[in-house]
Structures are given as structure tokens and as C-alpha cells.
C-alpha positions as semicolon CSV with decimal commas, in nm:
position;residue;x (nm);y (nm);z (nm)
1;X;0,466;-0,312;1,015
2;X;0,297;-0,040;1,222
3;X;0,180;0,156;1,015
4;X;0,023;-0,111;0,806
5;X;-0,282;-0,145;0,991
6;X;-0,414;0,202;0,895
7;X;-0,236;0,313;0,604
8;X;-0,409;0,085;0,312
9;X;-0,130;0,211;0,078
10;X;0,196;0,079;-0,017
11;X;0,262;0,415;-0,163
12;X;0,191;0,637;0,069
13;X;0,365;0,398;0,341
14;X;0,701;0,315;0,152
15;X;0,657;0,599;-0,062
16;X;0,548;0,894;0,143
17;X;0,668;0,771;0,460
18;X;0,972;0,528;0,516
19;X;1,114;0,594;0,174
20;X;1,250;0,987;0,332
21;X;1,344;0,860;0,643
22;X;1,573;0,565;0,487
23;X;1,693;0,862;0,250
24;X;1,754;1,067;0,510
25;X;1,937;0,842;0,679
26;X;2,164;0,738;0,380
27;X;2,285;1,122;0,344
28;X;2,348;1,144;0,703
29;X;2,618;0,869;0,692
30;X;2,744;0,995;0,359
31;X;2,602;0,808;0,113
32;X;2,436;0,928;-0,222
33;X;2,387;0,796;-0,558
34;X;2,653;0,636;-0,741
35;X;3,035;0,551;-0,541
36;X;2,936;0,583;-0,241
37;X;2,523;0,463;-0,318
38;X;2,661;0,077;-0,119
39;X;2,744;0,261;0,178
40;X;2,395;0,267;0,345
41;X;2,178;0,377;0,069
42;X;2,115;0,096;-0,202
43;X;2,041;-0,198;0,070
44;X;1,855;0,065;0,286
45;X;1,603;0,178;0,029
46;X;1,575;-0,166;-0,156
47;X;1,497;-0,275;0,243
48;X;1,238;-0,076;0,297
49;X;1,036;-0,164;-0,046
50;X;1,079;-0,543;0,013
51;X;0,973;-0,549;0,367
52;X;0,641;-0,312;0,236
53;X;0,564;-0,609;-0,006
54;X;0,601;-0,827;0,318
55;X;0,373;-0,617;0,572
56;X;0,107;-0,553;0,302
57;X;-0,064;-0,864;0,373
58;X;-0,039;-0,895;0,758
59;X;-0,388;-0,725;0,737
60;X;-0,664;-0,657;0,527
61;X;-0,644;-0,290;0,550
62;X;-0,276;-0,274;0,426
63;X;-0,303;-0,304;0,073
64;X;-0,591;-0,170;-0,073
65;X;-0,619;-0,457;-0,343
66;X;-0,618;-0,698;-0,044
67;X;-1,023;-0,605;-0,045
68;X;-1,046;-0,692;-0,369
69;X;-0,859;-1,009;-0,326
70;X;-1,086;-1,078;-0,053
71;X;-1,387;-1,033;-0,277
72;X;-1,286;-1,315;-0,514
73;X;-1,195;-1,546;-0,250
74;X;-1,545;-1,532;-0,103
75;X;-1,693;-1,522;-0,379
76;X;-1,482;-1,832;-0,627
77;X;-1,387;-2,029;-0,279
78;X;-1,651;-1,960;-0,001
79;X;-1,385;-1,855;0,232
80;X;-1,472;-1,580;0,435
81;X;-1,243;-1,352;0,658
82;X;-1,347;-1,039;0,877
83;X;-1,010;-0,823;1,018
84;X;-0,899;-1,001;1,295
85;X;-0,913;-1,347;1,164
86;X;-0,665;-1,237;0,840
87;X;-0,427;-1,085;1,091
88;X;-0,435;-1,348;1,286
89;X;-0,360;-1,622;1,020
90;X;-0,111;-1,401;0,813
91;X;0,099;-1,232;1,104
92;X;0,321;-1,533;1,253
93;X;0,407;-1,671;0,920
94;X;0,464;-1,306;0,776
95;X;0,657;-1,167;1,096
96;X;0,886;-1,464;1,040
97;X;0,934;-1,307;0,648
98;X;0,954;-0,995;0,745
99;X;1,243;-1,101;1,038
100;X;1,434;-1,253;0,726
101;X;1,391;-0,989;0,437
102;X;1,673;-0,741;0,582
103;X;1,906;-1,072;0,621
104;X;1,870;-1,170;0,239
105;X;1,916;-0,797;0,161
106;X;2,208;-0,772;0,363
107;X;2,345;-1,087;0,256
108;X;2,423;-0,903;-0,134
109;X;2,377;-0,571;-0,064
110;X;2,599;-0,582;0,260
111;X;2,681;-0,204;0,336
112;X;3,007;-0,044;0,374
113;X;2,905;0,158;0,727
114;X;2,932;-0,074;1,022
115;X;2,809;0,185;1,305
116;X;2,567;0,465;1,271
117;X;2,521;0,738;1,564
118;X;2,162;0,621;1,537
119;X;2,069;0,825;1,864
120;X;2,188;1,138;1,718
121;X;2,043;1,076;1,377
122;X;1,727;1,059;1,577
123;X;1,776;1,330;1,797
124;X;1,867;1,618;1,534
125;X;1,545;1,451;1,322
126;X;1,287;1,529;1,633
127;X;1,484;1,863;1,693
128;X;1,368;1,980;1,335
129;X;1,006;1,817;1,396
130;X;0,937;1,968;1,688
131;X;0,662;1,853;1,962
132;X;0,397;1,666;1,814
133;X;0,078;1,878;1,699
134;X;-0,286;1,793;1,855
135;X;-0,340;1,710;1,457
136;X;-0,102;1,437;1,478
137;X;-0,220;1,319;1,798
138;X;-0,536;1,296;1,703
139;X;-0,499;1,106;1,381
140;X;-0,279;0,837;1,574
141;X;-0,618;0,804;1,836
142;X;-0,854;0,803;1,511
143;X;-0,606;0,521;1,360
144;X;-0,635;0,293;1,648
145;X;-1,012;0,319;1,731
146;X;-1,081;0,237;1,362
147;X;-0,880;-0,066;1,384
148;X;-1,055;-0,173;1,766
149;X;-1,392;-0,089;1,513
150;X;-1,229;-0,353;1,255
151;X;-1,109;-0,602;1,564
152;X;-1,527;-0,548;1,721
153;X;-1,674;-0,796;1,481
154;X;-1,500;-1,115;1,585
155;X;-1,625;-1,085;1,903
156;X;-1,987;-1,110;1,756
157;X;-1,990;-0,675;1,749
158;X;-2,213;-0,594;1,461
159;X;-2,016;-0,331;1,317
160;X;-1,959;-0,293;0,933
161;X;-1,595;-0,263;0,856
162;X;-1,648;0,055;0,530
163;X;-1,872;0,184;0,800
164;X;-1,603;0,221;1,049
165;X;-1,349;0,353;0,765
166;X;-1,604;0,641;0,645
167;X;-1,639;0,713;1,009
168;X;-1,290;0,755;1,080
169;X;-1,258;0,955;0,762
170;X;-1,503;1,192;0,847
171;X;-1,336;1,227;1,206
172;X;-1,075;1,360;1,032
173;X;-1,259;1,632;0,833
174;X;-1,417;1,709;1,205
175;X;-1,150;1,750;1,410
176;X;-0,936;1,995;1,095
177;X;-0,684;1,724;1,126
178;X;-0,729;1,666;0,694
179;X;-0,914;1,986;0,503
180;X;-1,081;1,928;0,185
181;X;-0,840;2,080;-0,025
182;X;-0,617;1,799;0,159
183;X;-0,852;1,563;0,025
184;X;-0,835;1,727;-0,322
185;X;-0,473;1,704;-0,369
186;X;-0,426;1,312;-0,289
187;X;-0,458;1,188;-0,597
188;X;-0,396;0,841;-0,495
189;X;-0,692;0,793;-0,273
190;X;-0,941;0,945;-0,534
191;X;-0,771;0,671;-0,774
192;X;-0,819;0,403;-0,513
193;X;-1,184;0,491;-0,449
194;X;-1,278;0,483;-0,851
195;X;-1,022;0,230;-0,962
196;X;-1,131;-0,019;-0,634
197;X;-1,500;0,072;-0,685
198;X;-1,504;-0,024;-1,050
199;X;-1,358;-0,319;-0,974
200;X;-1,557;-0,437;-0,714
201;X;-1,876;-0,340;-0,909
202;X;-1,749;-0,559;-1,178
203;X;-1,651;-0,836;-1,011
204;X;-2,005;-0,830;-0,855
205;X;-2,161;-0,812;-1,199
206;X;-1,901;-1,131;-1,347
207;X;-2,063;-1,324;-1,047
208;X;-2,382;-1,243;-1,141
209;X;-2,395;-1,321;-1,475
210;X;-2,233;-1,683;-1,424
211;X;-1,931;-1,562;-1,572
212;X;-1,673;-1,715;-1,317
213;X;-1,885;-2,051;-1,318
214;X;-1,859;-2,031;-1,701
215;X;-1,453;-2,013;-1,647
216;X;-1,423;-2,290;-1,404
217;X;-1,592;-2,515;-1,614
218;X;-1,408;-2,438;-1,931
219;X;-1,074;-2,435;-1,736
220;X;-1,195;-2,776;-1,555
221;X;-1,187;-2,914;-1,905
222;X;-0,938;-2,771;-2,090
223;X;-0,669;-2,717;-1,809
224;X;-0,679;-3,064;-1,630
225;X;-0,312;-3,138;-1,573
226;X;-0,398;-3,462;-1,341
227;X;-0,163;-3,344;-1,035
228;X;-0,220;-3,412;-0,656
229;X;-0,406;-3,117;-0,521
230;X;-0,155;-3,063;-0,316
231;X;0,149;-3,029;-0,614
232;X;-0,143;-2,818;-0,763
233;X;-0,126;-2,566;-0,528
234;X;0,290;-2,529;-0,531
235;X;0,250;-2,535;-0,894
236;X;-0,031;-2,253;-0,897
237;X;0,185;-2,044;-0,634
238;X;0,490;-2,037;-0,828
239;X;0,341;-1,916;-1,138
240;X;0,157;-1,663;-0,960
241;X;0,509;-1,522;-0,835
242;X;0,643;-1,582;-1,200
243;X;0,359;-1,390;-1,366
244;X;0,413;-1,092;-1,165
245;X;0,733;-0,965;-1,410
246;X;0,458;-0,905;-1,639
247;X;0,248;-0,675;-1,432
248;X;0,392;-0,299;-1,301
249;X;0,060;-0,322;-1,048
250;X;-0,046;-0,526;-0,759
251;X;-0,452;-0,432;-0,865
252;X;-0,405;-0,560;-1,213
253;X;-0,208;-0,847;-1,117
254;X;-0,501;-0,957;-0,878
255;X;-0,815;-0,847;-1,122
256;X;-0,634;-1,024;-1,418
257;X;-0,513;-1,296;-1,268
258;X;-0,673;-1,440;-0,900
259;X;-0,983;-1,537;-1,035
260;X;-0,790;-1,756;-1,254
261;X;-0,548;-1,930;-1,019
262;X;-0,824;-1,920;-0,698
263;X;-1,077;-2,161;-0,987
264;X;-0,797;-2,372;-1,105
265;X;-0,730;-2,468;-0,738
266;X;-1,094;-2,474;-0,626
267;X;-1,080;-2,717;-0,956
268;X;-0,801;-2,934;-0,854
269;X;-0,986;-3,028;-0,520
270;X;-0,737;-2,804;-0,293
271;X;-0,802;-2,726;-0,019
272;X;-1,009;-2,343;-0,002
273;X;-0,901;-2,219;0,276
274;X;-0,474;-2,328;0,192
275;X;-0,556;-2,213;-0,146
276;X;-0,680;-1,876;-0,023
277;X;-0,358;-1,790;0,226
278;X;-0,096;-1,930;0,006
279;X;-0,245;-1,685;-0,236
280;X;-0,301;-1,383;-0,034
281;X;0,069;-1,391;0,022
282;X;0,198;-1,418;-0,347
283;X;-0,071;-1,158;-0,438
284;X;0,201;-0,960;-0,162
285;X;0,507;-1,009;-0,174
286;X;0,525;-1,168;-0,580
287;X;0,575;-0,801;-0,642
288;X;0,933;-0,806;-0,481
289;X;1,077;-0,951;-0,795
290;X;1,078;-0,650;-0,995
291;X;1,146;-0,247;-0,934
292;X;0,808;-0,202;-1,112
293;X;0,618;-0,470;-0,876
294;X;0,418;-0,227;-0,718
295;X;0,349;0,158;-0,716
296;X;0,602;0,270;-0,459
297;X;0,903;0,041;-0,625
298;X;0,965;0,293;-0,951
299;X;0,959;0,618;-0,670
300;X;1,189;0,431;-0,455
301;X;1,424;0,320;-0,775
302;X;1,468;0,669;-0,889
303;X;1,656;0,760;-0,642
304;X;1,948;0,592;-0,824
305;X;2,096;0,427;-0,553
306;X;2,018;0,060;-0,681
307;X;2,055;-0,127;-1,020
308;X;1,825;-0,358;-1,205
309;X;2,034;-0,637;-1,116
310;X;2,106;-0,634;-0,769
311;X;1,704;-0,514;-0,729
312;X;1,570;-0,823;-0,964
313;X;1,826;-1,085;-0,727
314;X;1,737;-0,962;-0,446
315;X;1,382;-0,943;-0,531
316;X;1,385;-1,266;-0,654
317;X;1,543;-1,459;-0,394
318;X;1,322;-1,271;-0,098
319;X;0,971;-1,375;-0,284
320;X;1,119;-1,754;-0,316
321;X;1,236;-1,737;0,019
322;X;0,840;-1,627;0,116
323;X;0,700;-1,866;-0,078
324;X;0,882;-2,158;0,115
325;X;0,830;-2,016;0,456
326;X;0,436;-1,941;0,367
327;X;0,423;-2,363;0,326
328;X;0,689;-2,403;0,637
329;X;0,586;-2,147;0,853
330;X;0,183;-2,074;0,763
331;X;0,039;-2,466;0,720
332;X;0,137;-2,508;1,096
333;X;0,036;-2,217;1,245
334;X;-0,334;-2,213;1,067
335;X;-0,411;-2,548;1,190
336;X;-0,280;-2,439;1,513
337;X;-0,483;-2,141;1,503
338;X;-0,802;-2,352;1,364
339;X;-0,850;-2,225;1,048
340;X;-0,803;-2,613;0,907
């Protein structure tokens, strides 16, 4: 959850980062693939992927297809969102997930170790890191004055949010903290920055041309299943969850299929703004209910400590259990907080 502010990647955060700690700590306490895999290891690692698909939507800038996402729902519903206000509508309703996630987990995959010298674990893990570098420091002071510069606008700050990103890149380049051939080697941010851009130009160019007032139209008339707005919305959510065992990609999932759902609702007479939250979580944490949901969930599964079953169960019941708690939890809190 902390480091999904400024790390806009669910691989490189679950991936890169908590998926070799949770390892780490598995083979400390004696636990590797296969007898001794339900020790620590299989609910640890299949923890740390479902609470990813959790924290990716607490804010804009922890998913990179949460932009995109964003892009639709301005542009199909009229809602608009700068940083703040998405973290502010999606954190109490996700912290409340996220608080749950290693309950269901542990609930099935209930390990064998009870107790874990966690303080020596710790310990001997800073012993072999060392004192932090003035690299590191300075990335975690460039991190948290590109969020304040994402925070600025809501307090009427004209600051442009890719503005503050490229700034905060180049800070890096600056200060030697990242070198070029850094840059070079991440192959997942060069992916993001053509795949995303694509996108986004495309999506500009649909709107342009009429195309997604074409769609509502011919979905207003051919997909008119008479339901209260309201059972509209449940309905659209749950098949948005469904869908995603047919997608191995949180980007396609949202380019193939938000446009559709965010016009059948707009259709339906639901409400924009519920239509738009409800969906920025499923676009989330839908991905739970397979190992292929999302990039980091095939890394994570190789590791052979889980099996498709346990992984699709547990999944399954943790994006269900999000779904209700996104009507329980979020309709409350956003008309608490304003938003309707």
C-alpha cells in the first residue's frame, strides 16, 4: 500500500519488490516448493499478489491502466477525477479490502508456522543491505514530492499531473540515481509508454470520430434488458469480474471491455459517478480470480508454491468478497465524502 503511490506497476511492485521479500521469508522458516510449500510459502506469495490487485486502485498512479480507465470515464461518463479526489474516494472502502484479503487467504491457505523470529528475519535482511545509499534516499524524496505535485491541484495549484511525472523522471537522470542504460534495460516501462500511448491516442481518435456515440446507441437498442438502474449496475459489475478469466491483462481487459460496460450503464440511467467507482474497482481487483489476472500473477505462480485450485478459490472468493464491500463499504463513504 506504500509503495503504490509511486510505483504505477503491479509488476515491478509485486513482482520486483514484495514478491523476494515474501520468498525470502518462506525459505527462512523452511519452506520451499512442494511438502513443505503450506508452511509459509503458498498463502504468503498468493498474499502478496491479491492484496497488489487490492492497492492498485487506491490511486491513480498505481496501475498504469488506471489512466487509461480514467480516460474513458471522462470521456463516455463526464466524470472527472484529479489525484487526490480518487484516493480519497477509493482508500476507506479499499483499506477495508485490503484489511480482509490476508483473512480470506488465511482462512484456506492457513499455514503450518505459527511464530516467526520476525525481528531477526529483519535484522540479518538489513545486515546484508547495508546503510541506505544517498541514491535511495533520494529517490524516496523524489517519490514523495511528485505525489505533493499530484496532491497541488485540488487545492486550485495549476500543476499538470504528466508534467510533474516527467519532472520527477528527469530528477532521477540528474541526480545519477537511474542511468540511461538503467532506462534501457526496463523493458516494462518502454512497453508502458508505447502500449499506454497507443492506447490513449486511440481512444482519443474513437471519440473523435463518434465512434463511442455510435456504440451507445446501437447497444441502447439492441441491449435494453429493462432492469432498475440500480440492478443494472450489480449486474454490469459482476460480469465485469466474470469476464476477467478471459483476459491474462488488466490493459486489455480495460481497452476491450470498459467502454462497453461504462455506455451500458451511462445507458441504463445509473448513476455516473457510482458507475465509475464500482468500476474502477473491478477493473482492480477482477484480476484476483485467476494466476494469469495480471502481469505479476504468472511470475509469482512459478515459483511453484501454489496450485490452480487453491489460487482460482481463493481468487475467487477475495474479488466477490470486494465486490460486496465496494457497495457496503464505498456507497457510504462517497456520499459522506460528497462525491454524490
Amino acid at each position: 500500500m506504500i509503495l503504490s503511490p509511486a510505483t504505477p506497476s503491479n509488476t515491478a511492485r509485486a513482482a520486483g519488490i514484495v514478491y523476494p521479500i515474501n520468498l525470502s521469508i518462506a525459505e527462512a522458516v523452511g519452506s520451499y516448493p512442494g511438502e513443505t510449500a503450506k508452511k509459509a510459502g503458498a498463502y504468503l506469495l498468493q498474499n502478496g499478489y491479491f492484496a497488489t490487485k487490492v492497492t492498485s486502485f487506491f490511486f491513480a498512479t498505481a496501475m498504469a491502466p488506471n489512466l487509461l480507465a480514467l480516460d474513458f470515464i471522462t470521456k463516455l461518463t463526464g466524470v472527472t477525477l484529479n489525484w487526490a479526489q480518487w484516493a480519497l474516494a477509493m482508500f476507506v472502502p479499499g483499506f477495508i479490502m485490503l484489511m480482509l484479503i490476508p483473512l480470506i487467504g488465511y482462512m484456506y491457505e492457513r499455514p503450518s508456522v505459527k511464530d516467526i523470529d520476525n525481528k531477526k528475519i529483519a535484522a540479518d535482511g538489513l545486515a546484508e543491505l547495508g546503510p541506505m545509499k544517498a541514491s535511495e534516499k533520494g529517490l524516496i524524496a523524489i517519490a514523495l514530492l511528485a505525489i505533493v505535485g499530484w496532491i497541488l491541484p485540488t487545492f486550485d495549484v495549476t500543476l499538470n499531473a504528466t508534467a510533474v511525472a516527467i519532472v520527477a523522471m528527469l530528477a532521477t537522470f540528474v541526480f545519477g540515481i537511474i542511468t540511461w542504460d538503467d532506462l534501457l534495460k526496463t523493458k516494462a516501462a518502454w512497453n508502458t509508454l508505447i502500449w499506454f500511448g497507443g492506447i490513449l491516442g486511440l481512444s482519443s481518435a474513437l471519440t473523435k470520430g463518434k465512434f463511442f456515440e455510435w456504440l451507445a446507441k446501437y447497444l441502447e437498442t439492441h441491449m435494453n434488458f429493462g432492469l432498475d438502474p440500480f440492478m443494472m449496475l450489480i449486474l454490469i459489475s459482476i460480469v465485469s469480474v466474470a469476464v476477467r478469466y478471459f483476459f491474462a491483462s488488466g490493459t486489455a481487459y480495460i481497452s476491450a471491455m470498459l467502454p462497453v460496460f461504462l455506455i451500458l450503464g451511462v445507458n441504463a440511467g445509473v448513476d455516473p459517478t457510482l458507475l465509475a467507482f464500482i468500476l474502477i474497482g473491478t477493473n482492480s481487483y477482477g484480476g484476483s480470480v485467476t494466476h494469469y489476472g495480471a502481469a505479476p500473477g504468472p511470475i509469482i505462480f512459478s515459483a511453484g508454491y501454489n496450485n490452480v485450485k487453491d489460487w482460482w478459490t481463493v481468487g475467487l472468493i477475495s474479488a466477490l468478497v470486494c465486490l460486496v464491500l465496494n457497495y457496503v463499504i464505498g456507497i457510504p463513504w462517497w456520499k459522506i465524502t460528497g462525491f454524490m
